[in-house]
VEXBA-215769 format. One line per field, with one value per residue: residue in one letter; residue number from 1; x, y, z of N, C-alpha, C, O in turn. Coordinates in nm, 3 decimals. Example, Ala and Ser with C-alpha at 12.3 -4.5 7.8 and 13.67 -1.06 7.14 Angstrom:
BEGIN
rest: c(A, S)
nr: c(1, 2)
npx: c(1.319, 1.285)
npy: c(-0.569, -0.225)
npz: c(0.780, 0.708)
capx: c(1.230, 1.367)
capy: c(-0.450, -0.106)
capz: c(0.780, 0.714)
cpx: c(1.320, 1.290)
cpy: c(-0.330, 0.003)
cpz: c(0.780, 0.787)
opx: c(1.424, 1.341)
opy: c(-0.332, 0.114)
opz: c(0.846, 0.804)
This chain:
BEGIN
rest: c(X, X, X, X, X, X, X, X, X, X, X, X, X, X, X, X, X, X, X, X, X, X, X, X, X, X, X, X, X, X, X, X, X, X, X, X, X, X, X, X, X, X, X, X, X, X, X, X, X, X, X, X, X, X, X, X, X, X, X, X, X, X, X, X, X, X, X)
nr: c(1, 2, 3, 4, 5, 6, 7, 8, 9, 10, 11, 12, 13, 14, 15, 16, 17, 18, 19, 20, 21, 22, 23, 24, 25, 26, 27, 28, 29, 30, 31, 32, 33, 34, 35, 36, 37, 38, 39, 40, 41, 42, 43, 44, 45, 46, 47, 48, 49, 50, 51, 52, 53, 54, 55, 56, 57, 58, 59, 60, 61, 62, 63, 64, 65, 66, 67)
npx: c(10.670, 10.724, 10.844, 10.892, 10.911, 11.114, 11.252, 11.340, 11.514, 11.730, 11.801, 11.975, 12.116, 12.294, 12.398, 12.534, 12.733, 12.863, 12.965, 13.127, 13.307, 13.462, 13.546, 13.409, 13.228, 12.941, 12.666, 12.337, 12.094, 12.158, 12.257, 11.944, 11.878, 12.050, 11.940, 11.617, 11.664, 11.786, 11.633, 11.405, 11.509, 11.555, 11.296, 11.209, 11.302, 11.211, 11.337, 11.366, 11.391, 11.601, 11.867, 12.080, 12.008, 11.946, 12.239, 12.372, 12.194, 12.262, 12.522, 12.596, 12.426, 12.572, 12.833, 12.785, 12.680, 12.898, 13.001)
npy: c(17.054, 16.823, 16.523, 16.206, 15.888, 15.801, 15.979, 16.087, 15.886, 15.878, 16.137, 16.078, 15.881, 16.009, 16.266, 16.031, 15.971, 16.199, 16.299, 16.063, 16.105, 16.351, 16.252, 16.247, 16.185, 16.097, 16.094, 15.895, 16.022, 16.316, 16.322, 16.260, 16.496, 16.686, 16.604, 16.683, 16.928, 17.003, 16.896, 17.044, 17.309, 17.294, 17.252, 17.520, 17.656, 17.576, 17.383, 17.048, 16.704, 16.552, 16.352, 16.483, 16.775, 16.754, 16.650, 16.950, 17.095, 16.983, 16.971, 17.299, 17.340, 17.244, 17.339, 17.616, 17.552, 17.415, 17.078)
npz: c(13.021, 12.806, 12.763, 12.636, 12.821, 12.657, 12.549, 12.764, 12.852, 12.610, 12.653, 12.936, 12.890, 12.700, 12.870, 13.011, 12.850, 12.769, 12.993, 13.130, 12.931, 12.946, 13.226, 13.411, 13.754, 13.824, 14.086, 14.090, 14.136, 14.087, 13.821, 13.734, 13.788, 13.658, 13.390, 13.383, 13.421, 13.127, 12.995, 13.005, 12.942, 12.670, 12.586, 12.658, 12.483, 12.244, 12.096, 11.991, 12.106, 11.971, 11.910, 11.830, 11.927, 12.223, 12.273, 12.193, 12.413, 12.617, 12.665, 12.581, 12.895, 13.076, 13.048, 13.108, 13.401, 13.537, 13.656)
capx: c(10.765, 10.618, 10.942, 10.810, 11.032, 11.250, 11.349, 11.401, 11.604, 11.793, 11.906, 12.030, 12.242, 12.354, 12.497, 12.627, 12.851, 12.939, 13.090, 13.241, 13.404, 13.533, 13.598, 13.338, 13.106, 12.807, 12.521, 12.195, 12.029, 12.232, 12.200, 11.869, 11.781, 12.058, 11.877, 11.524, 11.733, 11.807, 11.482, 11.331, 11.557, 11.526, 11.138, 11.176, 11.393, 11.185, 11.390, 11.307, 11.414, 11.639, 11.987, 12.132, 11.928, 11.997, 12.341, 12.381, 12.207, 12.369, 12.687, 12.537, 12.418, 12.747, 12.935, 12.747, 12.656, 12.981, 12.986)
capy: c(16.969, 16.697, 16.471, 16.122, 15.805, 15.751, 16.092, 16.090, 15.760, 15.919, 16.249, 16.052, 15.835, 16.132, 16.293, 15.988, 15.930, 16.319, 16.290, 15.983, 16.111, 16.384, 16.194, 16.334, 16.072, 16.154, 15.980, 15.889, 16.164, 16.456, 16.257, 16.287, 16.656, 16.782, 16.545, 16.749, 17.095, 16.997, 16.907, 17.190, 17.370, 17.246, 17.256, 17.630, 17.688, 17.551, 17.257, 16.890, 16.580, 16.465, 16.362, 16.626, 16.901, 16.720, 16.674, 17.077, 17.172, 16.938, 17.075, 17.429, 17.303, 17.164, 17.466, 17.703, 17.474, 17.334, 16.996)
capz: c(12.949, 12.733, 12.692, 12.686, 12.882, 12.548, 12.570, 12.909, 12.820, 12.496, 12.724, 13.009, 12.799, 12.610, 12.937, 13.083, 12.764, 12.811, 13.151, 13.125, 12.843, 13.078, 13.307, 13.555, 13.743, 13.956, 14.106, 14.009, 14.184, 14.008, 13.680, 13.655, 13.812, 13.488, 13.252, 13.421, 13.401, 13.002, 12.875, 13.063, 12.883, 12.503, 12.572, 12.655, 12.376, 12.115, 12.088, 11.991, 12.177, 11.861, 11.971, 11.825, 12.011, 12.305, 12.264, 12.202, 12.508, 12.791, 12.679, 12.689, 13.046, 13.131, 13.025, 13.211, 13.546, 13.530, 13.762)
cpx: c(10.690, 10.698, 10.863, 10.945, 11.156, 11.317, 11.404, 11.568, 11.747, 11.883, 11.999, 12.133, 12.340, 12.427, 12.559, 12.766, 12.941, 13.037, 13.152, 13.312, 13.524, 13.570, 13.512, 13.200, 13.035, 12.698, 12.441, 12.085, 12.023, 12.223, 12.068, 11.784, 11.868, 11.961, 11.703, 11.571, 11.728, 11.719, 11.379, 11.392, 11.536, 11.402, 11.163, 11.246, 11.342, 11.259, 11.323, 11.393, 11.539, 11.779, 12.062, 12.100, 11.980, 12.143, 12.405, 12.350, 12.238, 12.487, 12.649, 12.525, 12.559, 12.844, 12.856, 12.712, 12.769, 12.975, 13.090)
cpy: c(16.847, 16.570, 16.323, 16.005, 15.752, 15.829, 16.125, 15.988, 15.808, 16.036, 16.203, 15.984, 15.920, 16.184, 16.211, 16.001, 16.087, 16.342, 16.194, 16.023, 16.275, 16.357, 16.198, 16.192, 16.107, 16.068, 15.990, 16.034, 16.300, 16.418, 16.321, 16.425, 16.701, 16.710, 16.625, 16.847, 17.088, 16.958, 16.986, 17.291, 17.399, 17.276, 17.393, 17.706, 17.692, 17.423, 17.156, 16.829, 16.493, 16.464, 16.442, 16.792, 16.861, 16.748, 16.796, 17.143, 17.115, 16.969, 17.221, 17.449, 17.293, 17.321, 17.582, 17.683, 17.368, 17.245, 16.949)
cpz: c(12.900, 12.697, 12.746, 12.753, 12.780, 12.557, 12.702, 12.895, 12.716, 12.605, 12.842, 12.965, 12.733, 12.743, 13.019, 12.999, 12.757, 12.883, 13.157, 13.019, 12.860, 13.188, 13.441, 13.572, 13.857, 13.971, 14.045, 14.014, 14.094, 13.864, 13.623, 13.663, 13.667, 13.429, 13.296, 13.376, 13.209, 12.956, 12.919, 12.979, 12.724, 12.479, 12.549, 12.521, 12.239, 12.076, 12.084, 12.101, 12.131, 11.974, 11.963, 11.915, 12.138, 12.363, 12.290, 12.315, 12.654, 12.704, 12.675, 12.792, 13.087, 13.150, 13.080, 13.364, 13.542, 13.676, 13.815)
opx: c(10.602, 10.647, 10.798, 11.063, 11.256, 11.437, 11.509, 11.685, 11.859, 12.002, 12.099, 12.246, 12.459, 12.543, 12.635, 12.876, 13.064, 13.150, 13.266, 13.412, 13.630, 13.631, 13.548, 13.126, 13.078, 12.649, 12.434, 12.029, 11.929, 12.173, 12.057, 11.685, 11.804, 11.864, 11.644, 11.522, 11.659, 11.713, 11.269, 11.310, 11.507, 11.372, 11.148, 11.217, 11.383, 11.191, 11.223, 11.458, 11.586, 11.798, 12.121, 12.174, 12.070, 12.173, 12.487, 12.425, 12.240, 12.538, 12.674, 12.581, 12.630, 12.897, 12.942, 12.713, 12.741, 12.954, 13.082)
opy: c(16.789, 16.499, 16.312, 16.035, 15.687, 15.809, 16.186, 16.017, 15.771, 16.024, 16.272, 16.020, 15.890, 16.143, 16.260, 16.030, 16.091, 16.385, 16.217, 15.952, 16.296, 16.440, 16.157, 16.134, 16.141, 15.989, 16.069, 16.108, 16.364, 16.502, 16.394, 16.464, 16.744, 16.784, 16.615, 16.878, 17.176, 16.989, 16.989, 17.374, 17.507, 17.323, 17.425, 17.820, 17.761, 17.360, 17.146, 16.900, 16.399, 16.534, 16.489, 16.886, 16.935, 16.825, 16.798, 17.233, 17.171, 17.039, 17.277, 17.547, 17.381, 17.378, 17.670, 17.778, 17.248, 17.298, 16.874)
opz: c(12.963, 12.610, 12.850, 12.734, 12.810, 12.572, 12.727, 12.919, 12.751, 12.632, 12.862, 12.998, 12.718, 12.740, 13.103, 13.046, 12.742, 12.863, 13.197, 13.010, 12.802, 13.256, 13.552, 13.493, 13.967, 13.889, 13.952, 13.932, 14.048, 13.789, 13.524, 13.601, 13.571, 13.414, 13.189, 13.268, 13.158, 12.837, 12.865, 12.939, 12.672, 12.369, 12.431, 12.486, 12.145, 11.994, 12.155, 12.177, 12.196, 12.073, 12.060, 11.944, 12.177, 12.454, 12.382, 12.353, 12.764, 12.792, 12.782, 12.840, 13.135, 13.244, 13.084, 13.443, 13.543, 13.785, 13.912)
């Protein structure tokens, strides 16, 4: 995985505003193993970093590892 600390920064923001916007709130811990699980993911995918890409696969994540 090659994501550098912005993208780290960009995906974690991206699924906090997710779950709070379901309503769903979880620690730090679990935070940042999905935000690990989802750019492990995007990497293997071929995926960029962009917000959009992002965006697309923590709700992919989400909706298949529902939390």
């Amino acid at each position: 995985m090659f994501a550098t600390n912005d993208d780290i920064d960009r995906c974690k923001l991206l699924l906090q505003y997710i779950l709070r916007d379901k309503g769903i709130s979880l620690e730090d811990d679990s935070i940042n193993e999905i935000v690990k699980r989802v750019l492990a993911l995007t990497y293997a995918k071929g995926g960029d970093y962009t917000e959009g890409s992002l965006d697309a696969y923590i709700r992919i994540y989400l909706r298949d590892n529902p939390v």
